[in-house]
C-alpha positions as CSV (number, residue, x, y, z in Angstrom):
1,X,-190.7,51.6,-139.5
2,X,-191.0,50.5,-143.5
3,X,-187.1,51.7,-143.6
4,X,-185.9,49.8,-140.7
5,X,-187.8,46.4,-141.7
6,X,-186.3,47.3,-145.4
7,X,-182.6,47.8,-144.1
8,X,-183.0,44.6,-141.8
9,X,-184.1,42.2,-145.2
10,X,-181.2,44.0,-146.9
11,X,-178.8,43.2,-144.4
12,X,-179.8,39.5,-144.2
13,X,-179.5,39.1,-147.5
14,X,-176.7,40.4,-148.3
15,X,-175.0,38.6,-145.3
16,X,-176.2,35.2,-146.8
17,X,-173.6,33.1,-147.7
18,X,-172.7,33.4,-151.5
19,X,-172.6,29.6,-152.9
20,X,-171.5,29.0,-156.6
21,X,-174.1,27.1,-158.3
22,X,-171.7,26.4,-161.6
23,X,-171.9,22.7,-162.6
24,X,-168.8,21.1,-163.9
25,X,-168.6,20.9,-167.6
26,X,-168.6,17.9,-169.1
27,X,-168.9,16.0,-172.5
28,X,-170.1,13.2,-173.9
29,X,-167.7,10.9,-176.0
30,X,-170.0,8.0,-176.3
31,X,-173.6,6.9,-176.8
32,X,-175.0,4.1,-178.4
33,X,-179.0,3.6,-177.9
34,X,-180.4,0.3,-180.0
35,X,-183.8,-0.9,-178.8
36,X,-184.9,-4.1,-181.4
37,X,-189.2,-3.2,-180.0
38,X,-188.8,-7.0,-178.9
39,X,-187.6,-6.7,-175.4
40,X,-183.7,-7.0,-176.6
41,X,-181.7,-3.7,-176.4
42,X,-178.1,-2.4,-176.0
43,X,-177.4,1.1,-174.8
44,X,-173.8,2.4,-173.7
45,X,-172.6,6.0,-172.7
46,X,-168.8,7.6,-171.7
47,X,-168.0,10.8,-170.7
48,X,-164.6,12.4,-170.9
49,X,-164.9,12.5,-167.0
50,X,-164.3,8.7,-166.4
51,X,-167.9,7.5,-165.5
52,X,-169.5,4.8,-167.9
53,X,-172.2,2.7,-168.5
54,X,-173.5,-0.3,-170.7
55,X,-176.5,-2.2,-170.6
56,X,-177.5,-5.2,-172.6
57,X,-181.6,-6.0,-172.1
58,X,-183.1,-9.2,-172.9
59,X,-186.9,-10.1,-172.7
60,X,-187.4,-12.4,-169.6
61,X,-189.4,-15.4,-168.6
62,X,-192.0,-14.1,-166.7
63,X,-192.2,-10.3,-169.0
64,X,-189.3,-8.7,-167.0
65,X,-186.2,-7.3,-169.2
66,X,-183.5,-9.3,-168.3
67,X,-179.8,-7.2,-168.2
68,X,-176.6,-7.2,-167.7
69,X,-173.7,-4.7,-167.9
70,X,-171.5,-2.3,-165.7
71,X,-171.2,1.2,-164.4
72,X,-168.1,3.0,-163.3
73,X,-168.3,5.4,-160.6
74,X,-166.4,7.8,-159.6
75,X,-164.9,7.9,-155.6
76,X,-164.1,9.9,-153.1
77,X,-160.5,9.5,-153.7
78,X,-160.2,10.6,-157.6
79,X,-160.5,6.9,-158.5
80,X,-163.1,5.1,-160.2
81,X,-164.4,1.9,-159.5
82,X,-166.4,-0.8,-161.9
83,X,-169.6,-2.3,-160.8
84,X,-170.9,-5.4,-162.7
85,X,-174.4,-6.6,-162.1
86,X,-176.7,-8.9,-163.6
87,X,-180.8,-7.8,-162.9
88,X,-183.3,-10.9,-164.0
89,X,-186.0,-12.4,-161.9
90,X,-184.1,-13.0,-158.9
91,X,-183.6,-9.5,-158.6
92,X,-180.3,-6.8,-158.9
93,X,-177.2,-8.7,-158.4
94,X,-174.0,-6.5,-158.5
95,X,-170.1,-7.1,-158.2
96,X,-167.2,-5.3,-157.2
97,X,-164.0,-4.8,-155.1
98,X,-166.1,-1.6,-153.7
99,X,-169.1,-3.5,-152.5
100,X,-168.8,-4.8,-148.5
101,X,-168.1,-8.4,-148.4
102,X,-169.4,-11.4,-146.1
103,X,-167.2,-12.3,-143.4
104,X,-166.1,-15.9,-143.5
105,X,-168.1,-18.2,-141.4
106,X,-166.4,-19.6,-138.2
107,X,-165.5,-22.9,-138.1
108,X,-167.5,-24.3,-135.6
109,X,-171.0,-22.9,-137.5
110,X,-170.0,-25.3,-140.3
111,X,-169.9,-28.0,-138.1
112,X,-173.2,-26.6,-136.8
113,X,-175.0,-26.3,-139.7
114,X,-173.7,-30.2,-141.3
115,X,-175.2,-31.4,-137.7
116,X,-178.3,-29.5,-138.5
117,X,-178.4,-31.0,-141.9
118,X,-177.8,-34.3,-140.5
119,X,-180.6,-34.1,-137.7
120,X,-183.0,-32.7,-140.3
121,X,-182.3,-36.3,-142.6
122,X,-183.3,-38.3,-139.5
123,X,-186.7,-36.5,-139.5
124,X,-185.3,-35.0,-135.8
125,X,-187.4,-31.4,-135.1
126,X,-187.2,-29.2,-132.6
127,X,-190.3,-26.7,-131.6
128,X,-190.0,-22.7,-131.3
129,X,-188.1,-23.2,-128.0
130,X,-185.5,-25.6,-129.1
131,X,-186.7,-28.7,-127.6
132,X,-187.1,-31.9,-129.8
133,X,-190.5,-32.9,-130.9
């Protein structure tokens, strides 16, 4: 019975898929690391694989760091893409051509909100079911 339970583990485990666990190889071409102990910093990093980053840190208002910089990814496609952002107290803000974009507002909601606008001026309200108050 010890022989048959044996052969069966065997048998799995040698039917298990092989997967190569070999990570690409790559190097380092740039690094700069400059922390002043005051809150203001500067660090940068490139690898001879495309993908980057730099980071400038600055002490903020309310004891946050304050930064700015970029990354640059790599896609799907072979291509990279560059992602600016600035991170402060209102929170992570980044830009690029790779991020989804707002669609354009319709005409008629601009009229809609510069009627709101105008109706909120007068001191006109209107309650939780749309009726003025």
């Amino acid at each position: 019975m010890k022989i048959v339970i044996l052969s069966c583990l065997v048998a799995v485990a040698l039917g298990a898929p092989q997967i190569d666990r070999v990570a690409p190889i790559v190097n380092i071409i740039g690094q700069e690391s400059i922390d002043n102990g005051d809150g203001n910093f500067r660090y940068s990093f490139s690898a001879d694989n495309g993908i980057e980053t730099e980071v400038i840190g600055t002490p903020g208002a309310a004891g946050q760091s304050n930064m700015q910089g970029y990354y640059v990814i790599a896609l799907d496609n072979g291509a990279f893409a560059r992602v600016d952002f600035v991170a402060d107290e209102n929170g992570f803000v980044p830009q690029s051509d790779i991020l989804p974009q707002d669609h354009p507002l319709p005409e008629h909601v601009h009229e809609l909100l510069r009627i709101a606008e105008q109706q909120a001026a007068q001191g006109i309200r209107f309650d939780d079911q749309g009726f003025q108050i």
